[in-house]
Rosetta silent file (secondary structure, phi, psi, omega in degrees, C-alpha in Angstrom):
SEQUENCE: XXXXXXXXXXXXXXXXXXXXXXXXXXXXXXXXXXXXXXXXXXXXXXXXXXXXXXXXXXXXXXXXXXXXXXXXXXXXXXXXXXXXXXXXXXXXXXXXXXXXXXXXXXXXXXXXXXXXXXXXXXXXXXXXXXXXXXXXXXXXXXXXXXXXXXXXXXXXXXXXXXXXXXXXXXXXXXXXXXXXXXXXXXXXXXXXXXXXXXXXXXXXXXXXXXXXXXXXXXXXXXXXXXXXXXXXXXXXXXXXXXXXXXXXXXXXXXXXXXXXXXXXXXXXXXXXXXXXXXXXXXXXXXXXXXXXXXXXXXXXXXXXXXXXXXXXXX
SCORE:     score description
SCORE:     0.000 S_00000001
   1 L     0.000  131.833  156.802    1.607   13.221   16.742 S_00000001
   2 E   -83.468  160.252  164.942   -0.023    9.824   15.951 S_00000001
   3 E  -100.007  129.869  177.383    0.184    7.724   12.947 S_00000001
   4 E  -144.595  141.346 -163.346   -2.541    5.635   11.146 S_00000001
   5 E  -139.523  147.370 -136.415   -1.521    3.630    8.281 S_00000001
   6 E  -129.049  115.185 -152.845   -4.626    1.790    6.304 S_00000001
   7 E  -144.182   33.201 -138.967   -4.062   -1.587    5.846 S_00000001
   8 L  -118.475  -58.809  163.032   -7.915   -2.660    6.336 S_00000001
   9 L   -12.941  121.340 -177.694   -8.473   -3.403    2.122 S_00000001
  10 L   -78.209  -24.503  176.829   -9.229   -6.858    0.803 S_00000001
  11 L    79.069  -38.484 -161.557   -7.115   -6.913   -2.701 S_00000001
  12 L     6.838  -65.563 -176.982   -9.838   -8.290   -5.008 S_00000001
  13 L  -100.000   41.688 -175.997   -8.308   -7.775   -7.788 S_00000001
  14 L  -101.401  -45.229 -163.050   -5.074   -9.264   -6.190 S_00000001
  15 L   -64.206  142.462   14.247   -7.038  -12.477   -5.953 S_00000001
  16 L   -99.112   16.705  161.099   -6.389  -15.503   -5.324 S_00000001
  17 L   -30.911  -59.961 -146.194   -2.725  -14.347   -3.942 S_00000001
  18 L  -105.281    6.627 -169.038   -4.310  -12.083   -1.248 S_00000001
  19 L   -66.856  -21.333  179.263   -7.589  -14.123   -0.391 S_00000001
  20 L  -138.875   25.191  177.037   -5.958  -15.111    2.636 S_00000001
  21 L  -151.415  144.833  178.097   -2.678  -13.158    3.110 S_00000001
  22 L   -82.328  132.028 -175.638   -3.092   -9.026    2.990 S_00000001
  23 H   -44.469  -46.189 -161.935   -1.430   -7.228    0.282 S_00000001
  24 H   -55.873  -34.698 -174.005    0.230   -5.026    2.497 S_00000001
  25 H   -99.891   10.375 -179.394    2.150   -8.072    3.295 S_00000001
  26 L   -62.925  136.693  176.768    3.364   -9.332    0.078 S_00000001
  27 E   -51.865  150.484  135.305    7.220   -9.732   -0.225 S_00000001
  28 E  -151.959  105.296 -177.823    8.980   -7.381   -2.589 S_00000001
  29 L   111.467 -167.451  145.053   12.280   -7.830   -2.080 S_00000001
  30 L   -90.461   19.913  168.429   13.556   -8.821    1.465 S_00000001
  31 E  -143.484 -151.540  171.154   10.874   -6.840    3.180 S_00000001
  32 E  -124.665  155.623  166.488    7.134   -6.119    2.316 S_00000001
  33 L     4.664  -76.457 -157.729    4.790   -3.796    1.024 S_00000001
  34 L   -85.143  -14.174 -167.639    3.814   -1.590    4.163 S_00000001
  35 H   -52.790  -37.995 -166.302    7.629   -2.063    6.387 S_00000001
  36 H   -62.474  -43.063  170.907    9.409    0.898    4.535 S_00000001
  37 H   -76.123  -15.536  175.828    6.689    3.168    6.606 S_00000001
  38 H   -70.216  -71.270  167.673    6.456    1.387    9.636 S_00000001
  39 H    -0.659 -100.526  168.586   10.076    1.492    9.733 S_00000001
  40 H    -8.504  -58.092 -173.782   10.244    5.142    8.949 S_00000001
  41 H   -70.818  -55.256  169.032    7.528    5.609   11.549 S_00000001
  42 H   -45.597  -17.241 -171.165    9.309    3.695   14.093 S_00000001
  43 H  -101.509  -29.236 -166.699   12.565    6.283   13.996 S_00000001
  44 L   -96.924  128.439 -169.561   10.785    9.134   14.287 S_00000001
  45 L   -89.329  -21.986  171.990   10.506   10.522   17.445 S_00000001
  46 L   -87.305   11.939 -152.807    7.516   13.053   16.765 S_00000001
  47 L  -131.119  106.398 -171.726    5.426    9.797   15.766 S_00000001
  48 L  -109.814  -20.660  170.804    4.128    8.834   19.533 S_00000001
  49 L  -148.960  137.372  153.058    1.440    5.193   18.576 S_00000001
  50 E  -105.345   78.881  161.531    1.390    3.925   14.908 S_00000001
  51 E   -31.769   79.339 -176.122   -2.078    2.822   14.297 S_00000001
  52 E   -79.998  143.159  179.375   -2.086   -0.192   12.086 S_00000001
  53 E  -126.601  117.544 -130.186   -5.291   -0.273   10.730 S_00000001
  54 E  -138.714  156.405  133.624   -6.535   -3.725    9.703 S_00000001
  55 L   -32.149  177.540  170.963  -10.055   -6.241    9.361 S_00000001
  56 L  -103.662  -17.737 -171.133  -11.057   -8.672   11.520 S_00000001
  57 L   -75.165  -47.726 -162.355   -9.871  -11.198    8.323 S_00000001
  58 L  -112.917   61.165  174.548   -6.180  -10.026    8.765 S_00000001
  59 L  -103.513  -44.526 -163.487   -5.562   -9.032   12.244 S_00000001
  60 H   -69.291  -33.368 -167.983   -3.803  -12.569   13.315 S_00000001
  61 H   -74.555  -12.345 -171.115   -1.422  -11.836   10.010 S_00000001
  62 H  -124.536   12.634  179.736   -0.307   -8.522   11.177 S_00000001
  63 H   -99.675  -46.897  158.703   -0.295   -8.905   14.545 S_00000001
  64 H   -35.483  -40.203 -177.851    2.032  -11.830   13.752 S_00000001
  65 H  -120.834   12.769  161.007    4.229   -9.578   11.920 S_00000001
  66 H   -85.239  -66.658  177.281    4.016   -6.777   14.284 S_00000001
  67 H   -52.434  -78.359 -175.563    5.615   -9.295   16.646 S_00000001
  68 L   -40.682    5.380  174.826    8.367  -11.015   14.532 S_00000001
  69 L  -110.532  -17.092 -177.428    9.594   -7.384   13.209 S_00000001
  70 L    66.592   44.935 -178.230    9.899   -6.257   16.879 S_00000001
  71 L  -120.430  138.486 -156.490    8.166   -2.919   16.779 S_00000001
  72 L  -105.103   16.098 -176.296    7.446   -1.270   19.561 S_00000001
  73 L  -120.602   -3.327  164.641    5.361    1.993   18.895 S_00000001
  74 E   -67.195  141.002  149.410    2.563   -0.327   16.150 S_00000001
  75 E  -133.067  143.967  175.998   -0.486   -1.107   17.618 S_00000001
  76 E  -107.217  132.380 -152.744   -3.008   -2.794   15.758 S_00000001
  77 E  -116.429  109.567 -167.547   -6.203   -1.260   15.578 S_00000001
  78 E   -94.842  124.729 -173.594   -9.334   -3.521   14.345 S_00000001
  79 L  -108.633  176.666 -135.648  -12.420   -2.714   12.812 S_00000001
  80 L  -113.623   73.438  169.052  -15.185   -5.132   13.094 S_00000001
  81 L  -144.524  152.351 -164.920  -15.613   -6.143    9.489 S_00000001
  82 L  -125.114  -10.632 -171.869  -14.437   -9.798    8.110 S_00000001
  83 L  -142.630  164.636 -174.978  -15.567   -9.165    3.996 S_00000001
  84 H   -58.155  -71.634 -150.467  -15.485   -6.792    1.301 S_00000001
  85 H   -53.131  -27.194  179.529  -19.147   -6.273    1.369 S_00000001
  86 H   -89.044  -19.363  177.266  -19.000   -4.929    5.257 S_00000001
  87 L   -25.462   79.835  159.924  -16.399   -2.151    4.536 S_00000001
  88 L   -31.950  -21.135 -177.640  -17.224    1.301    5.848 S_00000001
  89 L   117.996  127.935  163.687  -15.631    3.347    3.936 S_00000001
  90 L   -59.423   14.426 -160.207  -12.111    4.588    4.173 S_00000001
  91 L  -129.796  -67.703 -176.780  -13.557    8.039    5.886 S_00000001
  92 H   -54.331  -59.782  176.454  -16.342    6.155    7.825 S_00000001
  93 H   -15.612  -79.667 -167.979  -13.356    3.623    8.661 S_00000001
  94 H   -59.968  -39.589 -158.962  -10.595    6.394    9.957 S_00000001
  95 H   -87.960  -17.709  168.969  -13.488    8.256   12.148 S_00000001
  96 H   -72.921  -18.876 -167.591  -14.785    5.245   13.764 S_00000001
  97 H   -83.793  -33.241  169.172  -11.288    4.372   14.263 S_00000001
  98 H   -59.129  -24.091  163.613  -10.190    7.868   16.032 S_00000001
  99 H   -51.307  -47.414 -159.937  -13.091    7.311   18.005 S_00000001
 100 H   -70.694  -59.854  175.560  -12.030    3.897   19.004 S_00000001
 101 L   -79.322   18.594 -167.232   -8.298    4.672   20.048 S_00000001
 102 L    62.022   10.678 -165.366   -8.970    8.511   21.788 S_00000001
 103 L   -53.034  120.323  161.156   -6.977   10.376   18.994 S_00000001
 104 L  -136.488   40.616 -176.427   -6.689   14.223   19.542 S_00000001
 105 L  -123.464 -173.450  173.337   -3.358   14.957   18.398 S_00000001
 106 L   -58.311  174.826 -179.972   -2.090   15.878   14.990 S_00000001
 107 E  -165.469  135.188 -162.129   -2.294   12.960   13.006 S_00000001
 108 E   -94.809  154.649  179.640   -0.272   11.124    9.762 S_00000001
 109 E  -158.540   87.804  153.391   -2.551    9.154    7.423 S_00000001
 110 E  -127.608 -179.999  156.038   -1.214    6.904    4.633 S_00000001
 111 E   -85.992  113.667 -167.659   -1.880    4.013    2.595 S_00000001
 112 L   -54.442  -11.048  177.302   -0.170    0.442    4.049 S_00000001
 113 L  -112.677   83.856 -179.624   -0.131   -0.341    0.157 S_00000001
 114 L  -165.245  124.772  176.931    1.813    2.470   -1.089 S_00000001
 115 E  -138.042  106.397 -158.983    5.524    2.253   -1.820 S_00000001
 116 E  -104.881 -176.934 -178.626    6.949    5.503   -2.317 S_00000001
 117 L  -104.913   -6.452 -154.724   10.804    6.547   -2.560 S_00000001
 118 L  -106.589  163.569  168.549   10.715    9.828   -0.447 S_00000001
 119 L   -87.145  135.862 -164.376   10.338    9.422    3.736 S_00000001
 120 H   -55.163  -31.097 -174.030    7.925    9.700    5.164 S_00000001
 121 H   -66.653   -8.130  174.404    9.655   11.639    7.693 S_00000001
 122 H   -90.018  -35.226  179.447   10.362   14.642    4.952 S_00000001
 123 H   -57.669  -66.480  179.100    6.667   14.458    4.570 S_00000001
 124 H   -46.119  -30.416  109.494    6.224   15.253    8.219 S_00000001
 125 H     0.965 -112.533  176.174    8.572   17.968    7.719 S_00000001
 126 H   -55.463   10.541  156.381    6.811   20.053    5.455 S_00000001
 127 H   -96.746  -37.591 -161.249    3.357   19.706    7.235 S_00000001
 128 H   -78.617  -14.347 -177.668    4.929   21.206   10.478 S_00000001
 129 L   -71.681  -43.799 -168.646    6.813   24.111    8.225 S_00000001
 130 L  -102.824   17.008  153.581    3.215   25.046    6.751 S_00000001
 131 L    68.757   15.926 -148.661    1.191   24.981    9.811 S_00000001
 132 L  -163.319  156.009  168.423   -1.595   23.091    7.955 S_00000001
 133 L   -55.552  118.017 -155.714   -3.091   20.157    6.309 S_00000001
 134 E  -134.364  149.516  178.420   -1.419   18.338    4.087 S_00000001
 135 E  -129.293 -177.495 -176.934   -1.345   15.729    1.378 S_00000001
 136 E  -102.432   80.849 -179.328    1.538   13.872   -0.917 S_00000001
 137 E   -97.600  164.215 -178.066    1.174   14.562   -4.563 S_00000001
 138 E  -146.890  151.243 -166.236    2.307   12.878   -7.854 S_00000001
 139 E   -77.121   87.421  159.747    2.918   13.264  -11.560 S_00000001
 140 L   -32.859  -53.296  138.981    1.081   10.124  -13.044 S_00000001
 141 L   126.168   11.067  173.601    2.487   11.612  -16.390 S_00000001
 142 L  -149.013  104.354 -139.993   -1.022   10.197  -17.845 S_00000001
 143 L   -69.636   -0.807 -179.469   -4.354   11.249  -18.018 S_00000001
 144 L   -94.342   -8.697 -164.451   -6.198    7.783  -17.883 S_00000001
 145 H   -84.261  -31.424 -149.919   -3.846    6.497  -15.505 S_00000001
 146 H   -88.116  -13.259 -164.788   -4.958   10.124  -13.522 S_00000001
 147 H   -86.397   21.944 -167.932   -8.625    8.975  -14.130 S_00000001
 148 H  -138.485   24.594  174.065   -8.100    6.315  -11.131 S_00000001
 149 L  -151.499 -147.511 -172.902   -6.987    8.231   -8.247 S_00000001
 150 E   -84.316  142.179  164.614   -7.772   11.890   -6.818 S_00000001
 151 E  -122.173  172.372 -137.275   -6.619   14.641   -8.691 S_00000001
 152 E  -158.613  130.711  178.577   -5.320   17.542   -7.219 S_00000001
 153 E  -120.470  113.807 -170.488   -5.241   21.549   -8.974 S_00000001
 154 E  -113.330  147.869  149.061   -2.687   23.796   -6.861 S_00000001
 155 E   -98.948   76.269 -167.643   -2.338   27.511   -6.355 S_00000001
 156 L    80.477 -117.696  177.137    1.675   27.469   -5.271 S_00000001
 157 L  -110.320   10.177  177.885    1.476   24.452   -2.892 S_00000001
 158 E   -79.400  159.186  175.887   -2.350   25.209   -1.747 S_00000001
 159 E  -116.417  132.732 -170.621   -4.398   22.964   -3.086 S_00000001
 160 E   -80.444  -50.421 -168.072   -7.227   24.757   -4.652 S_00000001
 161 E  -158.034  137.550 -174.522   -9.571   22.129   -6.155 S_00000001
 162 E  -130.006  126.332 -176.690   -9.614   18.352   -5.630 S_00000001
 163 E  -123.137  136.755 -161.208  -11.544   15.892   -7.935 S_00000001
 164 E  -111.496  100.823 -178.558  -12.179   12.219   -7.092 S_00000001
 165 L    48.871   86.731  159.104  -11.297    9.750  -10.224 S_00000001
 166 L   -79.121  151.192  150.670  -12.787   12.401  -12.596 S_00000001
 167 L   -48.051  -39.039 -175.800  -13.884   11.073  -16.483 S_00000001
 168 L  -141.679  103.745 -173.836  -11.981   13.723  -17.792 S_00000001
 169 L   -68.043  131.142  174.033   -8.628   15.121  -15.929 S_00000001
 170 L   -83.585  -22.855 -166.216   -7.518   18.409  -16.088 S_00000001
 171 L  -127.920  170.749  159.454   -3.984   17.476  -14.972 S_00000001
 172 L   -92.478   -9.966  168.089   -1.977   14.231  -13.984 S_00000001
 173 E   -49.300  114.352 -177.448   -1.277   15.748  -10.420 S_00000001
 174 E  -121.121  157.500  178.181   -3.170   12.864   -8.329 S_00000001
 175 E   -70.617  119.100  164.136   -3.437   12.450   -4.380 S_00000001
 176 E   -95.778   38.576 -166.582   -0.940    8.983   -3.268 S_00000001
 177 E    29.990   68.158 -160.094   -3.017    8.470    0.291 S_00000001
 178 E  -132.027  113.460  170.691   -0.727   10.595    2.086 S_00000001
 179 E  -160.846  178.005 -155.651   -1.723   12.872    4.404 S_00000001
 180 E  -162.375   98.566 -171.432   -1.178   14.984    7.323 S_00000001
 181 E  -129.659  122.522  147.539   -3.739   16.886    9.656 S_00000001
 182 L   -46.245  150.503  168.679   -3.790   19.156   12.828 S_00000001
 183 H   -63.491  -20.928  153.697   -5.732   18.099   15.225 S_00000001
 184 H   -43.893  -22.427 -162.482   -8.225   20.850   14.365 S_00000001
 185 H  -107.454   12.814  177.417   -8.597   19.392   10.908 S_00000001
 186 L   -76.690   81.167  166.244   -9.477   16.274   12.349 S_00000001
 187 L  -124.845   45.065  162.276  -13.071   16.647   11.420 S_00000001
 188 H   -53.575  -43.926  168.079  -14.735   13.526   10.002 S_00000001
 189 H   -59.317  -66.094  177.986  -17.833   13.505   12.294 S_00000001
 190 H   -72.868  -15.984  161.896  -19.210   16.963   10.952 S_00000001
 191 H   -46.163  -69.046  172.961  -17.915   15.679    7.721 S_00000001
 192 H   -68.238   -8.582 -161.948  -19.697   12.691    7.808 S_00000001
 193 H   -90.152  -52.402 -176.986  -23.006   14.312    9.672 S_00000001
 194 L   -55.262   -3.976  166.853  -23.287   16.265    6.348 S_00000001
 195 L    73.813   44.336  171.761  -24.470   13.034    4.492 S_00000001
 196 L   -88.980  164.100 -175.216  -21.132   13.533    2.529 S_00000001
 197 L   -57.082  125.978 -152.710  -19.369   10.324    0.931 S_00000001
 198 L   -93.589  -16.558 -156.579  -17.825    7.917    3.736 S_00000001
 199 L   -93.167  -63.436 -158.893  -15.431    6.221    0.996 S_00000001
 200 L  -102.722  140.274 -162.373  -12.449    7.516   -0.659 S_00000001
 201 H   -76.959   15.647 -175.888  -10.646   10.003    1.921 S_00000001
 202 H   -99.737  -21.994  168.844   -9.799   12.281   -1.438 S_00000001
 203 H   -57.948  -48.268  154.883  -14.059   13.392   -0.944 S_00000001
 204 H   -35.069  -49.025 -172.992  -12.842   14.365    2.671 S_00000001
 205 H   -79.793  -79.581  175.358   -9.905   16.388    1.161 S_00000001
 206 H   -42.758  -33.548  140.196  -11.840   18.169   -1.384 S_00000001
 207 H   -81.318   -3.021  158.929  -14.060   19.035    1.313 S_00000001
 208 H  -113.105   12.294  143.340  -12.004   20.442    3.596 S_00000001
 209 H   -54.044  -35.936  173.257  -10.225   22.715    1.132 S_00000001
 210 L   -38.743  -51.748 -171.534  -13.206   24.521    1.185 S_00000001
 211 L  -110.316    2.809  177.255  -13.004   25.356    4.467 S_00000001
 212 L  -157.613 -176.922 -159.514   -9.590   25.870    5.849 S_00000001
 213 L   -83.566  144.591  150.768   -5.906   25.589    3.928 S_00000001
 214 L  -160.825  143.516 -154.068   -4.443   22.443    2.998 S_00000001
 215 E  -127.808  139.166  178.091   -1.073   21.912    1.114 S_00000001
 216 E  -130.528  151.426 -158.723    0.781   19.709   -1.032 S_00000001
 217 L   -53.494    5.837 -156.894    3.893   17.589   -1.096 S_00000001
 218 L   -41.884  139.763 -170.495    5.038   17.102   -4.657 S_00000001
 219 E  -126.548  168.820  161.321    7.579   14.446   -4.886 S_00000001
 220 L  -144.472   35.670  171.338    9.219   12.956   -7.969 S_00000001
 221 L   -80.254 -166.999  175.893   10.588    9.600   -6.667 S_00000001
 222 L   -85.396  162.264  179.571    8.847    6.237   -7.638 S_00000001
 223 E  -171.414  111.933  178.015    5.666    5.412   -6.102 S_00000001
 224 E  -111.889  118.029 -178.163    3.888    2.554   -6.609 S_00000001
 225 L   -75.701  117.064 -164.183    0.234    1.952   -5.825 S_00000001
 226 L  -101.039   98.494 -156.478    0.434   -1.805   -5.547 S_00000001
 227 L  -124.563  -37.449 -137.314   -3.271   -3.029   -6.488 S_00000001
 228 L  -137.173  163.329  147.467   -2.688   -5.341   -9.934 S_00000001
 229 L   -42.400  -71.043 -177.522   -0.514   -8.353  -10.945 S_00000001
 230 H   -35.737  -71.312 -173.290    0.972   -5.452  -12.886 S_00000001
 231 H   -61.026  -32.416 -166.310    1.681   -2.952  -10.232 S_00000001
 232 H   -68.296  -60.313 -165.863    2.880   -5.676   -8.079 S_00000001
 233 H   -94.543    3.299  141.151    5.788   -6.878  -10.337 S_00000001
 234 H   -42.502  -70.342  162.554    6.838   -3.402  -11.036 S_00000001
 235 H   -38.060  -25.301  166.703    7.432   -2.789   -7.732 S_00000001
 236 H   -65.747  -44.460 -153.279    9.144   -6.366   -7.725 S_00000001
 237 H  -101.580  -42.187  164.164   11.367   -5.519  -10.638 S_00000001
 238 H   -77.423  -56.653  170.432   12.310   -2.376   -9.180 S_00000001
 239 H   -30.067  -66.415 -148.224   13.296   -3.457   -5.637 S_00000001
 240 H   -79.101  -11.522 -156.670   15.305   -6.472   -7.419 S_00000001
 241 L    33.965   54.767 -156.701   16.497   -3.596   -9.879 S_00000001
 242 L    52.570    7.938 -171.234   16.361   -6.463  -12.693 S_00000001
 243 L   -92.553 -169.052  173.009   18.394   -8.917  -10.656 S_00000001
 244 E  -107.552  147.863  156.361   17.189  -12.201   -8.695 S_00000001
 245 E  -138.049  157.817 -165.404   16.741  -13.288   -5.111 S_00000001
 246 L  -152.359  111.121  175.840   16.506  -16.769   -4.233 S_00000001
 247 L   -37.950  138.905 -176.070   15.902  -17.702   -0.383 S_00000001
 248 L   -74.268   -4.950 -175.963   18.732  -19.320    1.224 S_00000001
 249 L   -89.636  -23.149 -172.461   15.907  -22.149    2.177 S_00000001
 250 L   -93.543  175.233 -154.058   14.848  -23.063   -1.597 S_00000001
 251 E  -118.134  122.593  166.745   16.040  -25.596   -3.747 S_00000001
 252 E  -143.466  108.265  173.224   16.961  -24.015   -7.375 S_00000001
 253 E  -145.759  131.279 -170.433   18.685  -27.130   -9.823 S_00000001
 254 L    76.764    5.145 -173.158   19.228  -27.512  -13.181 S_00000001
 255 L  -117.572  135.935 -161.382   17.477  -24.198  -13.481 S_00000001
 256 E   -90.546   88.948 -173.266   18.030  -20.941  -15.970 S_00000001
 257 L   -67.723   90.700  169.754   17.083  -17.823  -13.691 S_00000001
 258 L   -58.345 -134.280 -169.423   16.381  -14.292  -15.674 S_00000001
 259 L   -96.472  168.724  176.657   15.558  -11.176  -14.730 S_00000001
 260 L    25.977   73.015  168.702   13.130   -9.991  -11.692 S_00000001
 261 E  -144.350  156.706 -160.406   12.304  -13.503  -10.014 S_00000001
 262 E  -136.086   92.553  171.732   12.143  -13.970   -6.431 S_00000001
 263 E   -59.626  157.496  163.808   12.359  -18.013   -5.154 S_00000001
 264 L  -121.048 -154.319 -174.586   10.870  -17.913   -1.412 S_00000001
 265 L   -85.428  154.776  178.327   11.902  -20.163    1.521 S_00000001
 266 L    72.684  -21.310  170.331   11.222  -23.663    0.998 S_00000001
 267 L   -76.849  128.617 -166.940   10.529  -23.718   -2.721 S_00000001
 268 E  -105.099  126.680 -139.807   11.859  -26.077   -5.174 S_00000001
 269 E  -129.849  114.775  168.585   12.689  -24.687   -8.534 S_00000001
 270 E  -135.378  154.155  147.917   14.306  -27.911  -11.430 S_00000001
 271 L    49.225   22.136 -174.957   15.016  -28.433  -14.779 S_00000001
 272 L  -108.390  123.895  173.229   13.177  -25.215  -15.320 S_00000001
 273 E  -117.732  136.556 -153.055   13.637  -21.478  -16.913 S_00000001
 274 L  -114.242 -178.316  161.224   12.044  -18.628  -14.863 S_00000001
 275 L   166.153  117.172 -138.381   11.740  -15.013  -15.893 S_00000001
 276 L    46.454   38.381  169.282    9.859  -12.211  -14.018 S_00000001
 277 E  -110.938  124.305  179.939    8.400  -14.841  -11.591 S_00000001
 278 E   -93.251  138.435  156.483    7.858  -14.953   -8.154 S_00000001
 279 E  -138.443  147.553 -156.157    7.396  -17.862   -6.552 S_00000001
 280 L   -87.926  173.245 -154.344    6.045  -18.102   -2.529 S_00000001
 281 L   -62.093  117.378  158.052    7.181  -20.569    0.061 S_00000001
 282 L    94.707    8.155  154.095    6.927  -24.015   -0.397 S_00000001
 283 L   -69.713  168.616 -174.307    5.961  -24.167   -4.273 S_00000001
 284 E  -155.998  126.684  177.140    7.460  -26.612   -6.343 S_00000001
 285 E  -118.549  135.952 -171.372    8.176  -25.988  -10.024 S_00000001
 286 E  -143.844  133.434  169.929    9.511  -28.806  -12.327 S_00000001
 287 L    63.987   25.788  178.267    9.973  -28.960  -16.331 S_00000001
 288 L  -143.596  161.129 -176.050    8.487  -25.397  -16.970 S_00000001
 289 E  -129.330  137.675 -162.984    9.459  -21.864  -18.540 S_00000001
 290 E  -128.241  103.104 -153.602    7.856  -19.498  -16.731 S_00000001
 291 L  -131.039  127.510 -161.363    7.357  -16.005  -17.928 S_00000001
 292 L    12.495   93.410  178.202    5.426  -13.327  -15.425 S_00000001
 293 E  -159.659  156.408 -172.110    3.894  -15.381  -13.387 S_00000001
 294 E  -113.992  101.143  159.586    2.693  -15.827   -9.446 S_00000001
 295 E  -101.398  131.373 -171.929    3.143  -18.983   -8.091 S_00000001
 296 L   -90.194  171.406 -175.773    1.118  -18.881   -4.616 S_00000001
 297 L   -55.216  142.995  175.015    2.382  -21.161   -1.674 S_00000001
 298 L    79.373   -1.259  177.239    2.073  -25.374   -2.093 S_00000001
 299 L   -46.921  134.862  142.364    1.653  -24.429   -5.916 S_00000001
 300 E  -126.434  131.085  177.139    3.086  -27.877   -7.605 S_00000001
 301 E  -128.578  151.247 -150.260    3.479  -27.208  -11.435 S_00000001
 302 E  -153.635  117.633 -167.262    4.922  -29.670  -13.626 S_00000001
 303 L    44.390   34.771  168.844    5.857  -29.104  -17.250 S_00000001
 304 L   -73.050  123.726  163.731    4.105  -26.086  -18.017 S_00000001
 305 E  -107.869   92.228  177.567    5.293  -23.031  -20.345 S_00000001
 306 E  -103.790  161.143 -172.812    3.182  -20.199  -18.937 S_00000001
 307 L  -163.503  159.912  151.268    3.349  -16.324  -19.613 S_00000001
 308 L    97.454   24.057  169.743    1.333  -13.327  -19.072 S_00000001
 309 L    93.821    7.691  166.248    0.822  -12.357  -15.134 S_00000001
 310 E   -70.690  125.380  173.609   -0.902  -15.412  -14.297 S_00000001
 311 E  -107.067  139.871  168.208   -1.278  -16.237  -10.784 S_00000001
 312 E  -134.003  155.883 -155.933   -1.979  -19.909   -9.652 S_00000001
 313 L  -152.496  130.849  169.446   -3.139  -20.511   -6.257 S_00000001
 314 L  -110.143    0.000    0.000   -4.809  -23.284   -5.037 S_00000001
C-alpha cells in the first residue's frame, strides 16, 4: 500500500499567515498541522512511499521539513502549478499525480490539513477487514456547518448516497478527506473521461458508490478541518488544552500570559498581556493586550489593545 496525503492547497482564507508558508505547516503545539499523519504513516509497515503532495509554491518548505523531521518513507511529489488560479482539481490533481509516480497498489488518501484524534493506522484497519473502499466519517452535530463539506447517507457502514456541500442536509454525517481504495477502485481516468467534476474528491466518491461498495469509518474523536483563523485556534487551544507554550528561544518580561498562547523562537513578548495569541518567530510585542490574535513573523507591535482573530503580517 501507498500513501498520498494532499498538501497542494493555497489557504486563502488563511491569508496573509499562509501567503508564503503552507498551512499544513503551521505550528499547533510542538509539532504541525500534517506530522500526526506522517508520523503515523511512517510506523506503519503496510504503508510502502508516502506521497506528499504539494505546488510548485511550497515544495522548498516541505522538502525542508521532510529533511529536518528525518523521514524516510515521504517523498514529495510536485504538481506543476505555482497559484490558486492554476489548480486542477483535487481529482484532476490525485490522477495526474498516480500517473506521475507509477501507483498500482492499494492506496490511502487524506487531507495534510486535517487533524483528527483516531490513527490513521485504525483507519487502515477497517479498510483491509471490509475488502473495499473506504472513507472517514464525522458527526458535524450541525446542519450549516454540514452544508460545507460532503455529506454522507449509510446503509450499516455502506455508504449509500453521497452529496457534495448540499443547500439543504439531510444529516450532519460529512466526509473528513479520508480515504482508502483498492487498487481496482483506483479509477480517476474513466472517472474523469466521463466529463465528471475534477474538484472535490467527495464527486469521485459519490460516483463510485454507484458502481462498486464503499464503506465508512465513523469516528467520534476531535477533528479539526483547519481552514479559518477560527478553526486554527481551536485546534491551538486544544493541543495547548488551555495552557501556554513559550519557546525556550523567546524573550517573555514583564508580561501577563492567559490561556491558549503560543510565543515562538526568537520572539520578544514585554510589558504586555496576551490571551489566545500566537505569536511566530521573531515578532516583537511591546505595551499591548492582545486578545485572539496572529502575530506573523518580524511583526513589531507597539502599544496596541487588539481582539477578535486578527492576523497582522507584513
Amino acid at each position: 500500500m501507498d500513501a498520498i496525503v494532499l498538501a497542494g492547497g493555497y489557504a486563502t482564507r488563511l491569508w496573509p499567515i499562509t501567503r508564503r508558508r503552507p498551512k499544513m505547516l503551521l505550528p499547533v503545539g510542538e509539532t504541525t498541522v500534517i506530522d500526526g499523519v506522517l508520523q503515523s504513516l511512517e510506523e506503519d509497515d503496510r504503508v510502502g512511499t508516502t506521497y506528499l503532495s504539494t505546488n510548485e509554491a511550497f515544495a522548498a518548505d516541505f522538502e525542508a521539513h521532510i529533511d529536518e523531521m528525518g523521514y524516510e518513507s515521504v517523498q514529495l511529489s510536485v504538481e506543476s502549478t505555482a497559484d490558486e488560479d492554476e489548480k486542477f482539481g483535487v481529482v484532476g490533481a490525485l490522477a495526474q499525480l498516480i500517473d506521475r509516480e507509477g501507483i498500482d497498489d492499494d492506496l490511502f488518501i487524506i487531507g495534510g490539513d486535517n487533524l483528527i484524534g483516531f490513527d490513521p493506522s485504525a483507519f487502515l484497519d477497517f479498510f483491509e477487514e471490509r475488502d473495499g473502499a473506504a472513507l472517514a466519517a464525522y458527526d458535524v452535530g450541525s446542519r450549516e456547518k454540514a452544508k460545507s463539506y460532503g455529506l454522507v447517507e449509510l446503509d450499516g457502514e455502506r455508504v449509500v448516497d453521497f452529496q457534495e456541500k448540499p443547500d439543504n442536509p439531510k444529516s450532519t454525517l460529512v466526509s473528513i478527506a479520508c480515504y482508502a481504495f483498492p487498487a481496482d477502485s483506483l479509477r480517476f481516468e474513466e472517472y474523469l473521461s466521463g466529463d465528471n467534476n475534477p474538484d472535490e474528491p467527495g464527486w469521485y466518491i459519490d460516483w463510485l458508490q454507484q458502481q462498486e461498495p464503499v464503506y465508512a469509518y465513523t469516528f467520534d474523536d476531535i477533528w479539526f478541518d483547519i481552514g479559518t483563523p477560527a478553526s486554527y485556534f481551536e485546534a491551538v487551544e486544544w493541543k495547548l488544552d488551555g495552557g501556554s507554550l513559550i519557546h525556550p528561544d523567546a524573550t517573555v518580561e514583564n508580561a501577563e500570559i492567559g490561556e491558549t498562547v503560543h510565543v515562538m523562537a526568537g520572539a520578544e513578548v514585554t510589558d504586555s498581556s496576551l490571551d489566545r495569541t500566537i505569536v511566530f518567530p521573531d515578532a516583537e510585542v511591546n505595551d499591548c493586550d492582545l486578545d485572539e490574535t496572529i502575530l506573523g513573523e518580524d511583526v513589531a507591535v507597539d502599544g496596541f489593545d487588539m481582539a477578535g482573530s486578527l492576523i497582522i503580517n507584513r
